[in-house]
N, CA, C and O atoms as a GROMACS GRO file, in nm:
protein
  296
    1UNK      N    1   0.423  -2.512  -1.874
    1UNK     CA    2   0.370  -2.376  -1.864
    1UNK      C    3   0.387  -2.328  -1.721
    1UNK      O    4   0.377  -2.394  -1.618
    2UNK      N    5   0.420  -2.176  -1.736
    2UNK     CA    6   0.430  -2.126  -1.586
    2UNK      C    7   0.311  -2.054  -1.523
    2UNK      O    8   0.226  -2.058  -1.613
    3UNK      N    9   0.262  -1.995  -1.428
    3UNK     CA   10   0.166  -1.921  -1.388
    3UNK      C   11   0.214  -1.839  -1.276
    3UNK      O   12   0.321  -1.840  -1.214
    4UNK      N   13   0.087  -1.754  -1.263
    4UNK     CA   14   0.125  -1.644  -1.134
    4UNK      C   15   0.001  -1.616  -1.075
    4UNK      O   16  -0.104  -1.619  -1.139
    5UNK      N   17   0.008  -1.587  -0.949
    5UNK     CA   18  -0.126  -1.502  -0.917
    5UNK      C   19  -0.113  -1.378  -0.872
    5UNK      O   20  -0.011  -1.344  -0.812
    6UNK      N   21  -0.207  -1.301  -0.894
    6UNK     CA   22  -0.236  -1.182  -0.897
    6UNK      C   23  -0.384  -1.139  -0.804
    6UNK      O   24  -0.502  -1.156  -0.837
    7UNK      N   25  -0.336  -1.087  -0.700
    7UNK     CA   26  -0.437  -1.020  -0.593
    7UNK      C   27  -0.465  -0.935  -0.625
    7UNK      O   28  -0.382  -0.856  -0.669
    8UNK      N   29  -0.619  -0.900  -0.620
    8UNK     CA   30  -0.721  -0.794  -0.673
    8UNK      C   31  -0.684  -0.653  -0.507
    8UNK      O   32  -0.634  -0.685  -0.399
    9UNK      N   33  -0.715  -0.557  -0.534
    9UNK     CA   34  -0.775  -0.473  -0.402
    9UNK      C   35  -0.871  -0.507  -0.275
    9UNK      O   36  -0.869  -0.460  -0.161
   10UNK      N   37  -0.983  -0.636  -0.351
   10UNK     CA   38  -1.067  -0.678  -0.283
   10UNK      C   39  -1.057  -0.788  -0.238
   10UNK      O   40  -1.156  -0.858  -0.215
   11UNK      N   41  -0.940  -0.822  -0.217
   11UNK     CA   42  -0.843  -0.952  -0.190
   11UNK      C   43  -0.848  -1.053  -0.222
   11UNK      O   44  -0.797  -1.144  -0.156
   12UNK      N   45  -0.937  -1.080  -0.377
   12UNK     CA   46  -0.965  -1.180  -0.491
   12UNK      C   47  -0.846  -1.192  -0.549
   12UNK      O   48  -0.767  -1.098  -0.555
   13UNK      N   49  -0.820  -1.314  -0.599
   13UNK     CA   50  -0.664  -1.349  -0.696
   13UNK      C   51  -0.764  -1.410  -0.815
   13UNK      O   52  -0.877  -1.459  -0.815
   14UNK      N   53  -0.655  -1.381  -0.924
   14UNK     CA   54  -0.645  -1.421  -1.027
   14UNK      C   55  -0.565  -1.576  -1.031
   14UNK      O   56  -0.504  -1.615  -0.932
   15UNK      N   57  -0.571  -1.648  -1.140
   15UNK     CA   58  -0.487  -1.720  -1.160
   15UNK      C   59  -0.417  -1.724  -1.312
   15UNK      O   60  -0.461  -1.802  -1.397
   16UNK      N   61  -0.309  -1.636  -1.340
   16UNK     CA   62  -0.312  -1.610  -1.468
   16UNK      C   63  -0.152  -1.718  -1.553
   16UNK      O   64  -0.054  -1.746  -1.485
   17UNK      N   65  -0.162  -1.754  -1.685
   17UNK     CA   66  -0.078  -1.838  -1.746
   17UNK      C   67   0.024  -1.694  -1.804
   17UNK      O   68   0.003  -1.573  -1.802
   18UNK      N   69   0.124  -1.768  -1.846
   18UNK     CA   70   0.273  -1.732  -1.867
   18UNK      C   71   0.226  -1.623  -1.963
   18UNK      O   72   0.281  -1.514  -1.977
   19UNK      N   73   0.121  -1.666  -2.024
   19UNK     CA   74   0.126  -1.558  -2.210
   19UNK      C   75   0.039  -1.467  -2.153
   19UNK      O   76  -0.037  -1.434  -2.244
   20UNK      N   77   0.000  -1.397  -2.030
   20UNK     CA   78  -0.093  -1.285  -1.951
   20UNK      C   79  -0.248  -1.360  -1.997
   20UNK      O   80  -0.332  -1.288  -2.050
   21UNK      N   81  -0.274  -1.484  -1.976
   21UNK     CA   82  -0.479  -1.514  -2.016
   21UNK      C   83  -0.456  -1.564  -1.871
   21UNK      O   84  -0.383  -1.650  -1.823
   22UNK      N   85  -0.581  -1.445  -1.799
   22UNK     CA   86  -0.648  -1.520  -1.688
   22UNK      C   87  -0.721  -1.609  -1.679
   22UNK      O   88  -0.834  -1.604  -1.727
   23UNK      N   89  -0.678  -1.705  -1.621
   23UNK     CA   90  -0.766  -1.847  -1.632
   23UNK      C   91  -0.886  -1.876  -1.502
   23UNK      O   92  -0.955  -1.976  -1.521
   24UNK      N   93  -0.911  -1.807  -1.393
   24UNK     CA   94  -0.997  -1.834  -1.313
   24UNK      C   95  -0.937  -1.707  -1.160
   24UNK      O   96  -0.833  -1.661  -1.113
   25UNK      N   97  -1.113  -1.702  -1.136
   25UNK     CA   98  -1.089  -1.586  -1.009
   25UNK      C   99  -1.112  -1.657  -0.934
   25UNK      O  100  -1.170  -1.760  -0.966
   26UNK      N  101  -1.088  -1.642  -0.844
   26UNK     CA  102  -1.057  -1.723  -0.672
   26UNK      C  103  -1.103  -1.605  -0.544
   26UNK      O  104  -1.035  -1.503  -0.533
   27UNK      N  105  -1.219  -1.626  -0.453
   27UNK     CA  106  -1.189  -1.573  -0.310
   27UNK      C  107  -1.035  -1.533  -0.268
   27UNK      O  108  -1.009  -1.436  -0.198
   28UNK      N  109  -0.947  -1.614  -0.319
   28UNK     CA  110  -0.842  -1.592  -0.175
   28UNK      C  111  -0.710  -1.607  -0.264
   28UNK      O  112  -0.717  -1.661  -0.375
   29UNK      N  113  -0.579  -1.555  -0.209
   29UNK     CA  114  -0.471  -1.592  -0.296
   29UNK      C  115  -0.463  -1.746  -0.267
   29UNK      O  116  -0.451  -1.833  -0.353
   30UNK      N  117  -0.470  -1.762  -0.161
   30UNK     CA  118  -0.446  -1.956  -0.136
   30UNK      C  119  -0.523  -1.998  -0.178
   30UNK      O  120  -0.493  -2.100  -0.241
   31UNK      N  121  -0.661  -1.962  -0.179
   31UNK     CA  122  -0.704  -2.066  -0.288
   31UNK      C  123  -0.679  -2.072  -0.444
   31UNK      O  124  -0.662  -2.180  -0.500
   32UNK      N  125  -0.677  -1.951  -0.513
   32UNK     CA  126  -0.587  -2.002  -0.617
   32UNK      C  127  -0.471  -2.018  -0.626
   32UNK      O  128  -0.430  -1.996  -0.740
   33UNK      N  129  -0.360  -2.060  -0.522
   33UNK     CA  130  -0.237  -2.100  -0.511
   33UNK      C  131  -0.278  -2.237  -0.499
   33UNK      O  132  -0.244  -2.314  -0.588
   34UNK      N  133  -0.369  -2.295  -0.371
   34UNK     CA  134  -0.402  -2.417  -0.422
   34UNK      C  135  -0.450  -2.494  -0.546
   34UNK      O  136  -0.385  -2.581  -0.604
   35UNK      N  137  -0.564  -2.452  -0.575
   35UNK     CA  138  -0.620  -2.516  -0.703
   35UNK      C  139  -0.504  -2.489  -0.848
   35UNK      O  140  -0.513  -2.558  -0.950
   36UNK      N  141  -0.409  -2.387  -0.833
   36UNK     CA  142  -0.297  -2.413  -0.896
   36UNK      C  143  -0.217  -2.523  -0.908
   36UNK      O  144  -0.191  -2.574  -1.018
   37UNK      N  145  -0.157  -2.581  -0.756
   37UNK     CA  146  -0.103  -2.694  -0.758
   37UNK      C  147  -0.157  -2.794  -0.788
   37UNK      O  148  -0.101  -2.888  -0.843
   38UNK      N  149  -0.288  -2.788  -0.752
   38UNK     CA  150  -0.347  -2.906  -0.812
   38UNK      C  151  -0.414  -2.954  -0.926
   38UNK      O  152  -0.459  -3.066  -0.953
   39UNK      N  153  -0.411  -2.839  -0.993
   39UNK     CA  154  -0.497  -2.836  -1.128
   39UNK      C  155  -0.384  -2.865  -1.250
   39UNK      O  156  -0.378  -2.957  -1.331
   40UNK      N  157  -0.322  -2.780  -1.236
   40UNK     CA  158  -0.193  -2.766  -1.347
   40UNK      C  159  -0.036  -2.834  -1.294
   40UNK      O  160   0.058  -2.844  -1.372
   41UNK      N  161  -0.028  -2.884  -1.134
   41UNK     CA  162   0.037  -2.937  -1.065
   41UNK      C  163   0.170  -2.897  -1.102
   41UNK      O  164   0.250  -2.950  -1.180
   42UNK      N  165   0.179  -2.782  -1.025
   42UNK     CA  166   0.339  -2.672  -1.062
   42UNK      C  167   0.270  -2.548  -0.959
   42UNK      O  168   0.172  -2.474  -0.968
   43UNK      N  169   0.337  -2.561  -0.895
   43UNK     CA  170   0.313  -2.431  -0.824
   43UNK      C  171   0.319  -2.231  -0.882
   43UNK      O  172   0.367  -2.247  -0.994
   44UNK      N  173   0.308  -2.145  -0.875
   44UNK     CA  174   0.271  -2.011  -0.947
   44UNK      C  175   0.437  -1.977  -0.945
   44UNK      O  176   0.511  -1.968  -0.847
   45UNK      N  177   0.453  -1.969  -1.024
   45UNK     CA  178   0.596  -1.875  -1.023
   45UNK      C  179   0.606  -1.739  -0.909
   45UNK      O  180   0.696  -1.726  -0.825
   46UNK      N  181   0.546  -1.689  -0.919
   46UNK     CA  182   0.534  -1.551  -0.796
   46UNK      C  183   0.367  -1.528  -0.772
   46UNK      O  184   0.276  -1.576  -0.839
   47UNK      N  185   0.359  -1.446  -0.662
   47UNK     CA  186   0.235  -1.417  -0.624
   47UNK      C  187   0.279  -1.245  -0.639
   47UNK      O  188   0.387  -1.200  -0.601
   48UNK      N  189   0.182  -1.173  -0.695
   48UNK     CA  190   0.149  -1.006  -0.719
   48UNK      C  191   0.076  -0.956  -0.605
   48UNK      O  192  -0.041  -0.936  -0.638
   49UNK      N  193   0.100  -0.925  -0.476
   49UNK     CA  194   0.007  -0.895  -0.401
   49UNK      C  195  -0.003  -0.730  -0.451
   49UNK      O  196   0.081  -0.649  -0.490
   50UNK      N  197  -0.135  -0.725  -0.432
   50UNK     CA  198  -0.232  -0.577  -0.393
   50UNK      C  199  -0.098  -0.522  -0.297
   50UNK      O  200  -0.024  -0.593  -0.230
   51UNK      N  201  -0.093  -0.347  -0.316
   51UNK     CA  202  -0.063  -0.280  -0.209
   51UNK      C  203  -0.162  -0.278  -0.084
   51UNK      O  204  -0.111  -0.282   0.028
   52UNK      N  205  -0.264  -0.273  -0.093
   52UNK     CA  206  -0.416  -0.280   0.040
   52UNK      C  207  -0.337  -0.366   0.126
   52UNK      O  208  -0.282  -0.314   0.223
   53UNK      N  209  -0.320  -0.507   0.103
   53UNK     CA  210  -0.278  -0.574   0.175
   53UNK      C  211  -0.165  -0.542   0.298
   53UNK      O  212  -0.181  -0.588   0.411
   54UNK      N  213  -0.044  -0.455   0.260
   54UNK     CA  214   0.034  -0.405   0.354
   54UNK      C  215  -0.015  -0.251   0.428
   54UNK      O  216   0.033  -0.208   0.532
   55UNK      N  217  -0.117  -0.183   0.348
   55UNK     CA  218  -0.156  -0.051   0.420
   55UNK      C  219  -0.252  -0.116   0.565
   55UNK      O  220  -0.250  -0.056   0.673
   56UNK      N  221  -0.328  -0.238   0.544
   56UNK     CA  222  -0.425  -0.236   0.671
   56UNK      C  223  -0.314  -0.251   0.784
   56UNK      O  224  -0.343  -0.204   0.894
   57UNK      N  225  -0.184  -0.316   0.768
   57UNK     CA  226  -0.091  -0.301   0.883
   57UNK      C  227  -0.080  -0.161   0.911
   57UNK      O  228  -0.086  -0.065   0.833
   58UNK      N  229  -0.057  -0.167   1.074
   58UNK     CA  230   0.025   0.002   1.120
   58UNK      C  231   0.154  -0.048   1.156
   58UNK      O  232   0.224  -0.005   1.064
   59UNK      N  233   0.243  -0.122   1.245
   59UNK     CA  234   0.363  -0.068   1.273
   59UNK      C  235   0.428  -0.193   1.148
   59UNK      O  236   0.367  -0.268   1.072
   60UNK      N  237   0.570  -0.172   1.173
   60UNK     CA  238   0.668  -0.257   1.121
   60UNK      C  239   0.646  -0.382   1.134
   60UNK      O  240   0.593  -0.425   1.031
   61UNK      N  241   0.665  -0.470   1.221
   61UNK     CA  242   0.643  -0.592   1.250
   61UNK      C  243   0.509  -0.626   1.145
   61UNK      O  244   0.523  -0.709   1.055
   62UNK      N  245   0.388  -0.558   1.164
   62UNK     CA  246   0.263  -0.686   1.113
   62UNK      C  247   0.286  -0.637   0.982
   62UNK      O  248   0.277  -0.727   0.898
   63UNK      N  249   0.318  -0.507   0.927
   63UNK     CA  250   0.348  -0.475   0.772
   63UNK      C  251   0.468  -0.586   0.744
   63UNK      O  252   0.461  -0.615   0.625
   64UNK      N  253   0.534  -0.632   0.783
   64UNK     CA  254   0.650  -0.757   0.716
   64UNK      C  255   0.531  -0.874   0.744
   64UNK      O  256   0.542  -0.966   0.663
   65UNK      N  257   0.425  -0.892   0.836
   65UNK     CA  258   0.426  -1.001   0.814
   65UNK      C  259   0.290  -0.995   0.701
   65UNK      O  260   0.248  -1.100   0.653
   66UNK      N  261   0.246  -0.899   0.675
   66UNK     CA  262   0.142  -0.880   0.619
   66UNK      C  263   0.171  -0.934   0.454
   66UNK      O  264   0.099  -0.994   0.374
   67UNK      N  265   0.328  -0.875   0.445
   67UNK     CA  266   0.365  -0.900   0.292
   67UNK      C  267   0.433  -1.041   0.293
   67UNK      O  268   0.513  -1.065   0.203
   68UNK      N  269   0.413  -1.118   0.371
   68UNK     CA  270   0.452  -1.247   0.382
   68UNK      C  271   0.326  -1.325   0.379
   68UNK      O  272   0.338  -1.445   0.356
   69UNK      N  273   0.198  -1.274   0.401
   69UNK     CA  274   0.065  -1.342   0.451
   69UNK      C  275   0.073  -1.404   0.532
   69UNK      O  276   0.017  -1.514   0.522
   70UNK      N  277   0.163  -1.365   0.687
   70UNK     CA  278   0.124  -1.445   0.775
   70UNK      C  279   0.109  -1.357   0.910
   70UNK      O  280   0.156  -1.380   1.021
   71UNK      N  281   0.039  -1.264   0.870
   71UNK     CA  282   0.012  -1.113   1.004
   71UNK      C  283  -0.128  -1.220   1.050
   71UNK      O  284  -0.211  -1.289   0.992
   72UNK      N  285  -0.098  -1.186   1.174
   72UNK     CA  286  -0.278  -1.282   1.254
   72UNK      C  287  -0.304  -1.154   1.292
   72UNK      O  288  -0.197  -1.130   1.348
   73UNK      N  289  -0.352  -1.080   1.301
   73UNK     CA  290  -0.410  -0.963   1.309
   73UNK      C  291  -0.520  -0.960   1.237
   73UNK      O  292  -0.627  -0.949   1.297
   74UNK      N  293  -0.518  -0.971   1.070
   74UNK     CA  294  -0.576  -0.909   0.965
   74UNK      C  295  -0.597  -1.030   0.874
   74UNK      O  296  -0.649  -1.015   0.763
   0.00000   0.00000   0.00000
């Protein structure tokens, strides 16, 4: 089976299976990227980030790194 996560607005993830059933909400995308690997031991096929996530950036630079999750800024 495959999975994905899916970031809320309020920067909660989902952890949802291949056939769309959400299986558990999570604080954080890493943490349900973790407890993914380790629960079902297969990593998420893709992560869905929220648009929020790239608007709190202002210039170019932290908006790329923002959609990468690795802006230290925010």
């Amino acid at each position: 089976m495959q999975y994905f996560v899916r970031e809320n607005i309020d920067k909660r993830a989902m952890l949802i299976a291949e056939d769309g059933h959400a299986l558990s909400v999570f604080d954080s995308v890493d943490e349900a990227v973790a407890t993914c690997i380790v629960e079902c031991r297969v990593a998420p096929l893709w992560i869905e980030w929220s648009e929020a996530a790239a608007v709190e950036c202002i210039d170019n630079d932290c908006v790329q790194q923002a959609l990468s999750r690795h802006c230290r800024q925010h």
